[in-house]
Backbone as CSV, one residue per row, in Angstrom:
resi,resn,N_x,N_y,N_z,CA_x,CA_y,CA_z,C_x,C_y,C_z
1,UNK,-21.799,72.969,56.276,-20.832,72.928,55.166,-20.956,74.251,54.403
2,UNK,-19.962,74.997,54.253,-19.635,76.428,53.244,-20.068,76.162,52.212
3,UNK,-20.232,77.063,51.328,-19.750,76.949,49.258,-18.858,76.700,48.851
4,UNK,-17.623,76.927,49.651,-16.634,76.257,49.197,-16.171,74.618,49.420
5,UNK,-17.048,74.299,50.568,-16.586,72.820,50.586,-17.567,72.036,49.835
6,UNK,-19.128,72.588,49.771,-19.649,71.897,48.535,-19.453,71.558,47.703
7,UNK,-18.840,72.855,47.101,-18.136,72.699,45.404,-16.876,71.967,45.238
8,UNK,-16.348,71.942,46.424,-15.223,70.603,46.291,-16.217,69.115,46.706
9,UNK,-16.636,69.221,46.470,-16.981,67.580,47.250,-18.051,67.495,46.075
10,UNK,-18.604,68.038,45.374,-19.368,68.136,43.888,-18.096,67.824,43.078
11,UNK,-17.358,68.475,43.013,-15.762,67.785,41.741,-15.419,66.834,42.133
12,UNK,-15.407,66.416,43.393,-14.964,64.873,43.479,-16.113,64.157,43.267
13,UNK,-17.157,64.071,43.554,-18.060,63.281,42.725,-18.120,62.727,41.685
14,UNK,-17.741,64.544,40.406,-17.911,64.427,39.432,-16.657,63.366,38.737
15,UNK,-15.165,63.671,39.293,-14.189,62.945,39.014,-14.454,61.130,38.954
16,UNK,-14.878,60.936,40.140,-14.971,59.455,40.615,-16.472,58.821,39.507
17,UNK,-17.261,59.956,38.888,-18.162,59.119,38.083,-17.254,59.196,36.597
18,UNK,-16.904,60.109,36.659,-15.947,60.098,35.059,-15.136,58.613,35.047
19,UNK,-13.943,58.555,35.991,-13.525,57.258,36.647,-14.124,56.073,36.018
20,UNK,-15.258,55.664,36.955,-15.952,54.453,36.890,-16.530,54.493,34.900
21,UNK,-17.053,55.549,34.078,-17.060,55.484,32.816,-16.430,54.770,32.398
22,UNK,-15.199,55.263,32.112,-14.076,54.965,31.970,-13.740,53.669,32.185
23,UNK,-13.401,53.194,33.368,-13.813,51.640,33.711,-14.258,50.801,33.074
24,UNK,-15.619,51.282,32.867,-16.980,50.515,31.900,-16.661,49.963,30.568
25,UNK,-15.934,51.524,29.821,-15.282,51.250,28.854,-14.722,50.393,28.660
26,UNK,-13.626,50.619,29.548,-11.982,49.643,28.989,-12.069,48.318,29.342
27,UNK,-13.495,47.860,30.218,-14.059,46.644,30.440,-15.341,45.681,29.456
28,UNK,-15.551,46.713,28.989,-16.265,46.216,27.476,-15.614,46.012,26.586
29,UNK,-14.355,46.770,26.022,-13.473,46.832,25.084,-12.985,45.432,25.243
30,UNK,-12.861,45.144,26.724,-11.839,43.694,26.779,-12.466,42.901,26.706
31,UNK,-14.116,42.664,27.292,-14.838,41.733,26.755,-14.851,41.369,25.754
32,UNK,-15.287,42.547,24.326,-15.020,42.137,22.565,-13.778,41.380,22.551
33,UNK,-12.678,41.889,23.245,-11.530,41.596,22.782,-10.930,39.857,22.746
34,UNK,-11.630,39.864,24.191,-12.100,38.297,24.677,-12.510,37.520,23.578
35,UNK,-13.443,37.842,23.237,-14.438,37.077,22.111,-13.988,36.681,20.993
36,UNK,-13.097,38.371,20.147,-12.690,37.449,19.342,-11.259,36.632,19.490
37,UNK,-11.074,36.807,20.670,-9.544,35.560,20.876,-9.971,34.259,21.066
38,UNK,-11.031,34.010,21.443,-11.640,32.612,21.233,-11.874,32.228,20.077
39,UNK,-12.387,33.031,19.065,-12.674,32.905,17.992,-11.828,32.585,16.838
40,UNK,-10.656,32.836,17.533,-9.328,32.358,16.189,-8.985,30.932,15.978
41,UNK,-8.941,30.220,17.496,-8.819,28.740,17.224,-9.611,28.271,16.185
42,UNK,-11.028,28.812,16.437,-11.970,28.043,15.347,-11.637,28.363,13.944
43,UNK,-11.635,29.665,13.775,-11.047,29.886,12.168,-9.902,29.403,11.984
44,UNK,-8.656,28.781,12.723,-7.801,28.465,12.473,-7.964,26.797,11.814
45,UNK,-8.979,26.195,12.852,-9.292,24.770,13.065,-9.485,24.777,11.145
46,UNK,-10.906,25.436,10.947,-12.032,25.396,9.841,-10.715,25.527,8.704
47,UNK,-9.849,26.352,8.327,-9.005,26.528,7.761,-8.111,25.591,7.106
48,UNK,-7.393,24.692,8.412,-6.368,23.559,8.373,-7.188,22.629,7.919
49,UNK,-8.603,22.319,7.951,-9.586,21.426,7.490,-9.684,21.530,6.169
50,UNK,-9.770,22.545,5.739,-10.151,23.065,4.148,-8.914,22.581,3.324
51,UNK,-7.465,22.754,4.010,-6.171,22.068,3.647,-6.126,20.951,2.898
52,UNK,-6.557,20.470,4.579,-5.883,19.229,4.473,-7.113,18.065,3.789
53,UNK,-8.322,18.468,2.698,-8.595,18.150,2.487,-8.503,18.071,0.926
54,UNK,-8.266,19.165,1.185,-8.179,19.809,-0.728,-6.352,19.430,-1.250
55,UNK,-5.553,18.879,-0.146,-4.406,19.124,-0.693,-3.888,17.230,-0.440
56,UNK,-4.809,16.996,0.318,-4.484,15.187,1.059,-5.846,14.821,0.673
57,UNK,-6.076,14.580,-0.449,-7.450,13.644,-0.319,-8.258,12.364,-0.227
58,UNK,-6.246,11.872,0.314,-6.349,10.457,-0.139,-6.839,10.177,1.825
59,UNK,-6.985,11.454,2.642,-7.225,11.268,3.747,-8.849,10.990,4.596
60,UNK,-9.289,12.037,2.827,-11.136,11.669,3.071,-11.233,9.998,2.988
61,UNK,-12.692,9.807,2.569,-13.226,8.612,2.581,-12.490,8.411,0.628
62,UNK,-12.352,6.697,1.158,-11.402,6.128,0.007,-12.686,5.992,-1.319
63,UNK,-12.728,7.120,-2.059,-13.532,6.954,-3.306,-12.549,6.411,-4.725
64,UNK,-11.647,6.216,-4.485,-10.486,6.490,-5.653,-10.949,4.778,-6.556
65,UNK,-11.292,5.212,-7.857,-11.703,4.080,-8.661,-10.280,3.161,-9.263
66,UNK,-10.413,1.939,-9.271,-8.965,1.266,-9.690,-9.321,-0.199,-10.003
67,UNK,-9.000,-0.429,-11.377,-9.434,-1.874,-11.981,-8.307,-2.550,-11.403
68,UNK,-8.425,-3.549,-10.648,-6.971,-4.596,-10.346,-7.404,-5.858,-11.457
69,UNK,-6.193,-5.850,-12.287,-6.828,-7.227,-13.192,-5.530,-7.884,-12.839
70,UNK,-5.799,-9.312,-13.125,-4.832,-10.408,-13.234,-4.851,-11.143,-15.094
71,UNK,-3.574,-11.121,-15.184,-2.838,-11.474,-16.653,-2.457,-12.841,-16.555
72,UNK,-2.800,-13.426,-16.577,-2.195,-15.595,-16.479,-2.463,-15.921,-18.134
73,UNK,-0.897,-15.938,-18.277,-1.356,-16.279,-19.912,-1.219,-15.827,-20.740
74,UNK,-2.476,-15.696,-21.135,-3.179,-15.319,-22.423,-4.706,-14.290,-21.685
75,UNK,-4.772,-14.955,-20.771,-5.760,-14.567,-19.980,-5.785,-13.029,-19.490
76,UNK,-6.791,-12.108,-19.402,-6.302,-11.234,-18.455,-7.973,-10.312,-17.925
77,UNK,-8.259,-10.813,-16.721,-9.573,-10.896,-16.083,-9.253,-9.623,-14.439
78,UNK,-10.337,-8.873,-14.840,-10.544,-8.280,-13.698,-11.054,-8.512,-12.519
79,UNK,-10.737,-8.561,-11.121,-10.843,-8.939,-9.680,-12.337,-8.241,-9.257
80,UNK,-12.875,-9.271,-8.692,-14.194,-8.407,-7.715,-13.964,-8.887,-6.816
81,UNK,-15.080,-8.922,-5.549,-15.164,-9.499,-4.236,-15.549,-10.936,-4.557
82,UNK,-15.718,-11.445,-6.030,-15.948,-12.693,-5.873,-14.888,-13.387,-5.714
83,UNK,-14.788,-14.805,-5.718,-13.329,-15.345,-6.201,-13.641,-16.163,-7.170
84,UNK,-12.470,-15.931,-8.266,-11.981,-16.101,-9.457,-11.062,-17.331,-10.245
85,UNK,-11.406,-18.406,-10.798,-10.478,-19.364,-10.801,-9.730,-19.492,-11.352
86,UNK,-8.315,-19.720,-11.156,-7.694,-20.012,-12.319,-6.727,-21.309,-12.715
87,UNK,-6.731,-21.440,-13.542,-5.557,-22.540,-13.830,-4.203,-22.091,-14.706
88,UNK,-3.581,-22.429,-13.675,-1.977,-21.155,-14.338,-1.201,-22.294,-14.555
89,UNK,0.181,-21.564,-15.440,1.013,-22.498,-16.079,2.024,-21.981,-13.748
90,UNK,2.268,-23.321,-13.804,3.225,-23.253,-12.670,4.500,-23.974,-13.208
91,UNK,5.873,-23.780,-12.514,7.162,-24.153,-12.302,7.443,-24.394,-10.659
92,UNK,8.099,-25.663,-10.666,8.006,-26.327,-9.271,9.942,-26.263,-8.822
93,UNK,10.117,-25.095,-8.095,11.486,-24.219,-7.628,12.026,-25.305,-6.619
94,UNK,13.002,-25.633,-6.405,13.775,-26.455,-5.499,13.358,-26.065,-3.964
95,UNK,13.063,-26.684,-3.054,12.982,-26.659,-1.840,13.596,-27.063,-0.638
96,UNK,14.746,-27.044,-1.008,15.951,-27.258,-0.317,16.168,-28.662,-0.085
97,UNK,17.086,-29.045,1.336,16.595,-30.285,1.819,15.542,-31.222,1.964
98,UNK,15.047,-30.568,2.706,13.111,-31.130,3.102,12.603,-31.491,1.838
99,UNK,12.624,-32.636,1.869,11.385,-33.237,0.428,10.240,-32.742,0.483
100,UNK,9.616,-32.643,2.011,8.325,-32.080,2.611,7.876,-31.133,1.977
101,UNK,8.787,-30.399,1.863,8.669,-28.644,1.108,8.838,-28.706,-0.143
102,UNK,7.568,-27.443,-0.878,7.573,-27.502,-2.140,7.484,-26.080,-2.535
103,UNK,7.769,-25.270,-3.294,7.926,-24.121,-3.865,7.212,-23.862,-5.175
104,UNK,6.300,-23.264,-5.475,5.288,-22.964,-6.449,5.301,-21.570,-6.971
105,UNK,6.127,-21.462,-8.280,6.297,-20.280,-8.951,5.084,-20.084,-9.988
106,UNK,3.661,-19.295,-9.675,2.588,-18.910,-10.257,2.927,-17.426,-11.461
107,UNK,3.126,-17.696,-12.402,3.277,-16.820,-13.350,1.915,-15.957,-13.025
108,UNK,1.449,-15.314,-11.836,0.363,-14.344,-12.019,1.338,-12.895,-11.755
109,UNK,0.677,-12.257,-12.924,0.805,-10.893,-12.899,-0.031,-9.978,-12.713
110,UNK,-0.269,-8.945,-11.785,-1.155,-8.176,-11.490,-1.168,-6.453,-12.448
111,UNK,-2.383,-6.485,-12.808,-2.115,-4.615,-13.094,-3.045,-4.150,-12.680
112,UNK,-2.464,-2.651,-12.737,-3.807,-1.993,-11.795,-4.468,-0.742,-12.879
113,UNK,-5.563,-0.301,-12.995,-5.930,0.593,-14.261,-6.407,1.450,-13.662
114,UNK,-6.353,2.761,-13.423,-6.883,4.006,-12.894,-6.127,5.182,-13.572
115,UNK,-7.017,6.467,-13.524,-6.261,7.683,-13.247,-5.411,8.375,-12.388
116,UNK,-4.363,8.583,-13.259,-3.215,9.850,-12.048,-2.734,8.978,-11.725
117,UNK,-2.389,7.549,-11.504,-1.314,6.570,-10.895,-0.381,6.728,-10.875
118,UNK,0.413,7.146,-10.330,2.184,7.250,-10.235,3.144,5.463,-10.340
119,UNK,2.754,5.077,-8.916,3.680,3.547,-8.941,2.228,2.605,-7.870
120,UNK,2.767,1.515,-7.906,2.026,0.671,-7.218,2.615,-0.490,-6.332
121,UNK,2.775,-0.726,-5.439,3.543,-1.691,-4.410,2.811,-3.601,-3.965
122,UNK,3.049,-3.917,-4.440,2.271,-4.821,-4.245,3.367,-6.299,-3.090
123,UNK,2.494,-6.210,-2.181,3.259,-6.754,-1.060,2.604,-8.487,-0.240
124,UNK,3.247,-9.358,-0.215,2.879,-10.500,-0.205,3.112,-11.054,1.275
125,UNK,3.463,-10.521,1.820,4.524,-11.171,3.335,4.848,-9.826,3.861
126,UNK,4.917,-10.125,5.316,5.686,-9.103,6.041,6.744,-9.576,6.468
127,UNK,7.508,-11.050,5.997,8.986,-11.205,6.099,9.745,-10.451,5.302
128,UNK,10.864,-10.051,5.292,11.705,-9.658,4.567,12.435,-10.725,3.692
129,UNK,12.354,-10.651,2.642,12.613,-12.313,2.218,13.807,-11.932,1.313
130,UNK,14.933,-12.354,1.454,16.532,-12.627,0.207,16.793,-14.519,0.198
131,UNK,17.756,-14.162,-0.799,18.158,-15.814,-0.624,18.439,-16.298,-0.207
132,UNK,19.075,-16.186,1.296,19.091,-16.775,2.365,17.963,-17.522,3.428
133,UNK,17.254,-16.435,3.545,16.124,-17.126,4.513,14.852,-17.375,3.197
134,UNK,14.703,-17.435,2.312,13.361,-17.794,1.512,13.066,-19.012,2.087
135,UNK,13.851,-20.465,2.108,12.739,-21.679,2.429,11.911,-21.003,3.798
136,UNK,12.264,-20.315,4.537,10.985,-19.864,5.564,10.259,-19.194,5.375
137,UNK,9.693,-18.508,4.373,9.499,-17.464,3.881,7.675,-18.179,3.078
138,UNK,6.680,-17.797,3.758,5.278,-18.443,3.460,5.041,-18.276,1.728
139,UNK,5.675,-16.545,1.272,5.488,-16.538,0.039,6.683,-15.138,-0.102
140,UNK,6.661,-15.545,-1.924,7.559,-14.258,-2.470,7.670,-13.751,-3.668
141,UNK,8.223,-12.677,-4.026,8.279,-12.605,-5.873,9.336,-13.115,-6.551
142,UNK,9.445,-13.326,-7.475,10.447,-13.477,-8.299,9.859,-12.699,-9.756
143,UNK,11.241,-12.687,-10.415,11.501,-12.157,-11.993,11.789,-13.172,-12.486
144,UNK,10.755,-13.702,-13.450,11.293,-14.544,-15.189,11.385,-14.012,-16.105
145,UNK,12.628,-14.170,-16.520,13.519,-13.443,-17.659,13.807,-14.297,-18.601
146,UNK,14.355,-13.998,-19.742,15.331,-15.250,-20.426,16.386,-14.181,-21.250
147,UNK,17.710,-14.662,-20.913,18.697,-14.167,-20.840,19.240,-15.216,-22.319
148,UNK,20.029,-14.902,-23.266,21.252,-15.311,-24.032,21.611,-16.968,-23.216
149,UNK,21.839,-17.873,-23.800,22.554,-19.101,-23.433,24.012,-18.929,-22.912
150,UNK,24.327,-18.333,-23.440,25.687,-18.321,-22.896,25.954,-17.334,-22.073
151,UNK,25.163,-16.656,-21.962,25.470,-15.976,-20.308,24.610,-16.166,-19.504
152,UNK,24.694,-17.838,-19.386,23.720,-18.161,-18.160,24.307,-18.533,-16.816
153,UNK,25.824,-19.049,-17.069,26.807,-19.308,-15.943,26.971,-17.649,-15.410
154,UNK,26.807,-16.456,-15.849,27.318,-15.471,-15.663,25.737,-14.630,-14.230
155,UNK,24.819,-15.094,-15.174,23.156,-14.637,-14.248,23.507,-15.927,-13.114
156,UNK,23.896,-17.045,-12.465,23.216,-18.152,-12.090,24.410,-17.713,-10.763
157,UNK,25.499,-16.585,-11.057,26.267,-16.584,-9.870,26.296,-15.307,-9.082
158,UNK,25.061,-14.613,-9.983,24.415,-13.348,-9.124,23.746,-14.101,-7.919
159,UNK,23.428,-12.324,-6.624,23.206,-12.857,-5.401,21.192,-13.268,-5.495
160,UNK,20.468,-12.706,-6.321,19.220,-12.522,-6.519,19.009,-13.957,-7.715
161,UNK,20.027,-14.888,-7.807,19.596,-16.217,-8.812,19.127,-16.867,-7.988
162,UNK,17.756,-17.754,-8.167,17.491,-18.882,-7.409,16.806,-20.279,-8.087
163,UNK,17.100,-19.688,-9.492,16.417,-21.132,-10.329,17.161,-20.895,-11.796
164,UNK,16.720,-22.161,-12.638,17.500,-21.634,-14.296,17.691,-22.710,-14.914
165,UNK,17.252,-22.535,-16.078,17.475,-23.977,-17.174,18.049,-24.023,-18.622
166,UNK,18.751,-24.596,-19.350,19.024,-24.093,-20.236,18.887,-25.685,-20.887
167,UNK,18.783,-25.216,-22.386,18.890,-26.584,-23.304,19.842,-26.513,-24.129
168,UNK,20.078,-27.503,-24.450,21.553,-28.084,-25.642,20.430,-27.523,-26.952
169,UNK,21.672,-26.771,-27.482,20.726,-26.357,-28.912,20.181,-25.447,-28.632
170,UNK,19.552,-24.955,-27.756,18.897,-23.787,-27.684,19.652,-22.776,-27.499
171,UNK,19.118,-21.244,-28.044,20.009,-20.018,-27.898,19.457,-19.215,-27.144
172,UNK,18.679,-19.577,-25.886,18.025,-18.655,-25.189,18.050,-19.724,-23.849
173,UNK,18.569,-19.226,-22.489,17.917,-19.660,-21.472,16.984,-19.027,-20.250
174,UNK,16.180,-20.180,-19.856,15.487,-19.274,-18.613,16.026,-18.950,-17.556
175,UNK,15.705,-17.552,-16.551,16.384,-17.576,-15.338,15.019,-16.599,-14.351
176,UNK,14.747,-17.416,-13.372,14.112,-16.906,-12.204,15.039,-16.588,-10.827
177,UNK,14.473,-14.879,-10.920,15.377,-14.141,-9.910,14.097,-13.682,-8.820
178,UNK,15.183,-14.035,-7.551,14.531,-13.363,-6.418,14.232,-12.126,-6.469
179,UNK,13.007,-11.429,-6.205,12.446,-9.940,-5.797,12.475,-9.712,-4.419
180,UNK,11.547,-10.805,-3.782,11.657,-10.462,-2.394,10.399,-10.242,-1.929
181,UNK,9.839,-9.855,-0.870,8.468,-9.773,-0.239,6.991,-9.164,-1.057
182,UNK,8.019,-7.936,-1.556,7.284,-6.849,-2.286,7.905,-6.492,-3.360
183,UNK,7.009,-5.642,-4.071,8.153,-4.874,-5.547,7.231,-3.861,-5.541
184,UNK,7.967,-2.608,-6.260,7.148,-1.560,-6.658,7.070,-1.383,-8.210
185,UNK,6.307,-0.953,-8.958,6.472,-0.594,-10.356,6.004,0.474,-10.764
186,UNK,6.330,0.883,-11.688,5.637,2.155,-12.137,4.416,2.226,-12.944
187,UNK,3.640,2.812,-12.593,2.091,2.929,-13.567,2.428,2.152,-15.117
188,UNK,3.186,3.117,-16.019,3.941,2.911,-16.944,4.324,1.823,-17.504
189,UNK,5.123,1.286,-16.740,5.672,0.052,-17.064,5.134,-1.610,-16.658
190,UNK,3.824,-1.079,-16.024,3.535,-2.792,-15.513,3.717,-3.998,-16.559
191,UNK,3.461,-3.462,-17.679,3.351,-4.333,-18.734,4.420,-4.834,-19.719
192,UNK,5.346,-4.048,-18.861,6.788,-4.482,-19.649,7.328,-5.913,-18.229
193,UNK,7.046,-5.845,-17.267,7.756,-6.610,-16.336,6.447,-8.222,-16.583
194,UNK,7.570,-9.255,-15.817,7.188,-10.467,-16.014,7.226,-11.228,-14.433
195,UNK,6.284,-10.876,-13.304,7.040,-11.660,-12.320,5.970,-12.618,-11.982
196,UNK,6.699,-13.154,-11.102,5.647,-14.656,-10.427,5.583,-14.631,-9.084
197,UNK,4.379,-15.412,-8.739,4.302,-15.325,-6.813,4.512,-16.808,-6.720
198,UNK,5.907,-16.922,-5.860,6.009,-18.339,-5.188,5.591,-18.214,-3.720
199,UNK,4.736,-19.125,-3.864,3.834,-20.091,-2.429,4.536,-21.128,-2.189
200,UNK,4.570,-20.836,-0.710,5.500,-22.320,-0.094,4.490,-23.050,0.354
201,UNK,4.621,-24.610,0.193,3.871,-25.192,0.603,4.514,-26.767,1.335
202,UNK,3.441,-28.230,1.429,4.483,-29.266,1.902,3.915,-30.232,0.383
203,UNK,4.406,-31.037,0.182,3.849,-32.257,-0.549,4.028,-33.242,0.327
204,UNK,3.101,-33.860,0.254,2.166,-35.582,1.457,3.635,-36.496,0.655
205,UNK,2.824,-37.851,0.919,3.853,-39.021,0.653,3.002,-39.331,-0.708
206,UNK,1.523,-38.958,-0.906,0.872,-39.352,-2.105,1.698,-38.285,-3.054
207,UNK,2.392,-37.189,-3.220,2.360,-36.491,-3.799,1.694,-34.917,-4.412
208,UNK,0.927,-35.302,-2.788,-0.562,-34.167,-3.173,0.191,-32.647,-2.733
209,UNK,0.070,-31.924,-3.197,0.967,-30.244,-2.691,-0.210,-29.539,-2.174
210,UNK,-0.125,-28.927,-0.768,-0.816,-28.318,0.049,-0.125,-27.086,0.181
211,UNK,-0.813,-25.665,0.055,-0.473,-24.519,0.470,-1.464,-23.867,1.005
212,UNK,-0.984,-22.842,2.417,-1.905,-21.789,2.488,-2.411,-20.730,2.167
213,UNK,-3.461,-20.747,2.555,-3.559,-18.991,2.014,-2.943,-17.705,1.723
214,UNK,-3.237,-17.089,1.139,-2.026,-15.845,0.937,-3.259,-14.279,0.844
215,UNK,-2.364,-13.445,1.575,-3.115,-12.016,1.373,-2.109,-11.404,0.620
216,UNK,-2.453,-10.664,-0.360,-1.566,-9.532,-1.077,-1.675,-8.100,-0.676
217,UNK,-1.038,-6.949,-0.457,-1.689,-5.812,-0.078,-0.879,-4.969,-1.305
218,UNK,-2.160,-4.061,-1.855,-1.920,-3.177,-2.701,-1.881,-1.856,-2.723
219,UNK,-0.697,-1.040,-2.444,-0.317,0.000,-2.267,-0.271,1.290,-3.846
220,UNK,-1.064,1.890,-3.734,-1.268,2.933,-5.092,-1.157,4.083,-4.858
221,UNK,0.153,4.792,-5.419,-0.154,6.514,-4.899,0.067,6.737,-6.263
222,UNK,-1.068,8.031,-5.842,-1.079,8.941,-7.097,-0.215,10.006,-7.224
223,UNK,-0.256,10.619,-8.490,0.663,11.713,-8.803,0.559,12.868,-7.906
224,UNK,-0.622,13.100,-7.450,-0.813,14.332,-6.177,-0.139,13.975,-4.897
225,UNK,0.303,12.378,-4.772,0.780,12.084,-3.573,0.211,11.137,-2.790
226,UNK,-1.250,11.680,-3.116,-2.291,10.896,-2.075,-1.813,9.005,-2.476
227,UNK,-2.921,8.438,-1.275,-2.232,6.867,-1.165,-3.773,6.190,-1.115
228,UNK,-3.834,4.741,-1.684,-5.304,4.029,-1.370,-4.683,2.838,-1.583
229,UNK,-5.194,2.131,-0.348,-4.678,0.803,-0.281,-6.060,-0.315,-0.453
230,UNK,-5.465,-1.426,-1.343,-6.494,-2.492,-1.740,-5.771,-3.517,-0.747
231,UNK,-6.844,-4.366,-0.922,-6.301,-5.974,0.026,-6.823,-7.306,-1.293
232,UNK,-5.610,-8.280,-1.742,-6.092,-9.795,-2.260,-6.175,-10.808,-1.718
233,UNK,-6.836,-11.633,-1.687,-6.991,-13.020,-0.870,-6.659,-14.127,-2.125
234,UNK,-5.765,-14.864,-1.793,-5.964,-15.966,-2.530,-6.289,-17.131,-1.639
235,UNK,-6.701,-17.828,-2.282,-7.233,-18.795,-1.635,-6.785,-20.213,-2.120
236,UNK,-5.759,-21.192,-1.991,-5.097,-22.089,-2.180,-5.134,-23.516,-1.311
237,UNK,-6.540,-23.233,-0.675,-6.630,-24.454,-0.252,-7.574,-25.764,-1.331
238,UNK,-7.606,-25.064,-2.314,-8.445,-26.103,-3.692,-7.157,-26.387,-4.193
239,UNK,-5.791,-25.920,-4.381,-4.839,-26.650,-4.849,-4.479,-28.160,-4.254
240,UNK,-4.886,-29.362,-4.828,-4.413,-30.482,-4.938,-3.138,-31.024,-5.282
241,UNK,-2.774,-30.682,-6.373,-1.380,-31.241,-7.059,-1.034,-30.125,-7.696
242,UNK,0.038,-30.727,-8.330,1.223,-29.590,-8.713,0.297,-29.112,-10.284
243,UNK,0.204,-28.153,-10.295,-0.615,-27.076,-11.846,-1.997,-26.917,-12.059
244,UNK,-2.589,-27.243,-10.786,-4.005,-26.945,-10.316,-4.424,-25.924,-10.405
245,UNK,-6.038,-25.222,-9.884,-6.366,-24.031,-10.184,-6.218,-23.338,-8.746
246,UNK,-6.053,-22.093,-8.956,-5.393,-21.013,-7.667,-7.145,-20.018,-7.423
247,UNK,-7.463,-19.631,-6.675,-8.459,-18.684,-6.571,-8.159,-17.305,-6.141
248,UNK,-8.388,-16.087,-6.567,-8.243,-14.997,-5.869,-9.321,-14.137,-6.302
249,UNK,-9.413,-13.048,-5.337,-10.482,-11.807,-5.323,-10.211,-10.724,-4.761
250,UNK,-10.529,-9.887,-4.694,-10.188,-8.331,-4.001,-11.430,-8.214,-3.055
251,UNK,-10.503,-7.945,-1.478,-11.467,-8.082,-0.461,-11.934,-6.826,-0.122
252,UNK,-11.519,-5.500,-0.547,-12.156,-4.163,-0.295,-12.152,-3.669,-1.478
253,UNK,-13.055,-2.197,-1.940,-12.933,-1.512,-2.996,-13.247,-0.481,-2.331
């Protein structure tokens, strides 16, 4: 081999190691580059976490404090996991045909006491209940009102009338209106409204009135949005006769 073909075959050497450098490089570069592209899901993940915690917190674990009391009366007693007795003023609602069937309008009113409360839903049945199908209907709300005497023919031919009494001489009559399964109210105002939970039940041939049990579910969102749901049990198998005592308690907190 000459000097001249050495020195060419020395530059190609030198070329083909420059080359492979080079290589090395732009193959490390892509490794980092690798790395941190994996790395974004996670900061993305950690991120949407920090969100959706700080902005939905009704999604963490349910800490949200809330007095559920019941008002019968004169009465007005706060709910634990125990159960609670009561003896309420009742009104005994027409039950259509069926003598069997009996309808039990419980003047209990529920409130709920917490911070930041917006409205509260309080739901008795998952029928959809109007005045049509109520005798099937296990339980429901109604509104007691008392309206002017003389515009009682005028309330009694609305579609939401389902009861009503009036007296000679008197200048005020009563009228119980259908609500329906559920109602919502506002934080605000619980204490202006007046409603009742009718329980369907049968009465025997002795006269004895049997009803079942009832769950209530309590729906509370707050002003941020967030939501915490309570559960009530009543318990109506100690009802004997008509104006007996009713039991209820709050089965989660």
């Amino acid at each position: 081999m000459n000097i001249n073909q050495y020195k060419k075959s020395m530059d190609e050497i030198t070329i083909k190691k420059i080359e492979i450098e080079d290589l090395l490089r732009k193959n490390s570069n892509n490794l980092k580059r690798v790395r941190y592209i994996k790395l974004i899901p996670v900061f993305i993940l950690t991120y949407l976490l920090v969100l959706i915690l700080f902005y939905f917190p009704g999604l963490s674990k349910d800490t949200f404090d809330v007095a559920i009391k019941v008002c019968a009366a004169e009465d007005e007693v706060q709910l634990t996991k125990d159960f609670i007795s009561f003896k309420l003023n009742a009104n005994q609602i027409d039950g259509g045909n069926d003598s069997s069937k009996c309808f039990i309008n419980y003047n209990l009113n529920l409130k709920c006491e917490g911070d930041n409360i917006e409205t509260i839903v309080y739901t008795c049945s998952n029928q959809d209940v109007n005045v049509n199908n109520r005798l099937s209907a296990a339980a429901y709300y109604v509104e007691n009102i008392s309206v002017p005497a003389n515009e009682f023919s005028k309330y009694s031919k609305e579609d939401d009338f389902i009861f009503g009494y009036k007296a000679e001489g008197v200048g005020v009559a009563s009228i119980t209106k259908l609500i329906g399964n559920s109602y919502t109210v506002n934080y605000d105002n619980q204490y202006n409204k007046e409603y009742g939970l009718v329980l369907a039940g049968t009465v025997d041939e002795n006269g004895i009135y049997h009803f079942n049990d009832t769950k209530i579910k309590v729906d509370i969102t707050l002003k941020d949005g967030s939501t915490h749901h309570k559960e009530l049990a009543i318990d109506s198998s100690s009802i004997k006769k008509f104006g007996s005592k009713i039991r209820i308690r709050i089965t989660n907190r």
